[in-house]
C-alpha positions in Angstrom: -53.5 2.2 -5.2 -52.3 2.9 -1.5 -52.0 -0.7 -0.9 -49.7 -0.9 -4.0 -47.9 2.2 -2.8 -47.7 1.1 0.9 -45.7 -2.6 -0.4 -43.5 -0.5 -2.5 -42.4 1.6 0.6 -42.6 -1.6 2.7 -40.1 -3.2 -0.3 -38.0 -0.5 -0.3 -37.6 -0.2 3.4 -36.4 -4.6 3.8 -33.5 -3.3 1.4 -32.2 -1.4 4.7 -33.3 -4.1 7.4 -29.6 -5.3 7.7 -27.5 -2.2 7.3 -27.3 -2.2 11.2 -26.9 -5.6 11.7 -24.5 -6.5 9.1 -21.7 -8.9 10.2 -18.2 -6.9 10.6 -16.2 -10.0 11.6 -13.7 -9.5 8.2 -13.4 -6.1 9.4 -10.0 -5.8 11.8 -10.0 -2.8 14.8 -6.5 -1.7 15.1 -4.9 1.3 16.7 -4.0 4.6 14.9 0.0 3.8 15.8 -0.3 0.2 14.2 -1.5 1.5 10.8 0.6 3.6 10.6 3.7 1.0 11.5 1.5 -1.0 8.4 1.9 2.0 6.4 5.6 2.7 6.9 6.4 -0.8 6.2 4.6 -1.1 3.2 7.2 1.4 2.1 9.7 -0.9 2.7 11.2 -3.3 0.6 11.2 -6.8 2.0 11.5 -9.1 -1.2 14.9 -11.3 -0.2 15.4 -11.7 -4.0 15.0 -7.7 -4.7 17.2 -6.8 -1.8 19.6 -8.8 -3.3 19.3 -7.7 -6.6 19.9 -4.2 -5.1 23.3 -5.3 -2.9 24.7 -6.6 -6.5 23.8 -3.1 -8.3 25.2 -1.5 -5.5 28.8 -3.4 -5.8 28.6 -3.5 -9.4 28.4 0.8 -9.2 31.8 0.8 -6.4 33.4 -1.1 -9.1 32.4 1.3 -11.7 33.1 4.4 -9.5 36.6 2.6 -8.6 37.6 2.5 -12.2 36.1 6.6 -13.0 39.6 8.4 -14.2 38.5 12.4 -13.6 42.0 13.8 -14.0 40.9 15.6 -17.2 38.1 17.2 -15.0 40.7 18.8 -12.5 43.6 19.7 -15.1 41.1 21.8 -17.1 40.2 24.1 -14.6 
């Protein structure tokens, strides 16, 4: 019964054997500053199509804004 018990604990302990020597080579060291340059760029939006998207939602809005008559706003006050 011990000998059973003793391959159990010897089984269970292999499942540990390479915790500490477990290859880290996809695993990328990089400075505190650099993440958080990743971070702040990851914010940004960098899709050339999207940006562009944006620019032509953005001069379709000055035309609409251009045309806005508000002359009833300031007569009514």
């Amino acid at each position: 019964m011990t000998d059973n018990n003793d391959r159990d604990t010897h089984d269970h302990d292999m499942t540990y054997e390479n915790e500490s020597t477990r290859d880290l080579s996809p695993m990328v060291r990089i400075s505190i500053k650099e993440y958080d340059e990743l971070r702040q760029q990851q914010k940004m939006i960098t899709d050339p199509d999207l940006i562009a998207v944006i620019d032509k939602m953005d001069e379709l809005l000055r035309v609409l804004k251009r045309r806005i008559n508000r002359s009833d706003i300031y007569t009514a006050r």
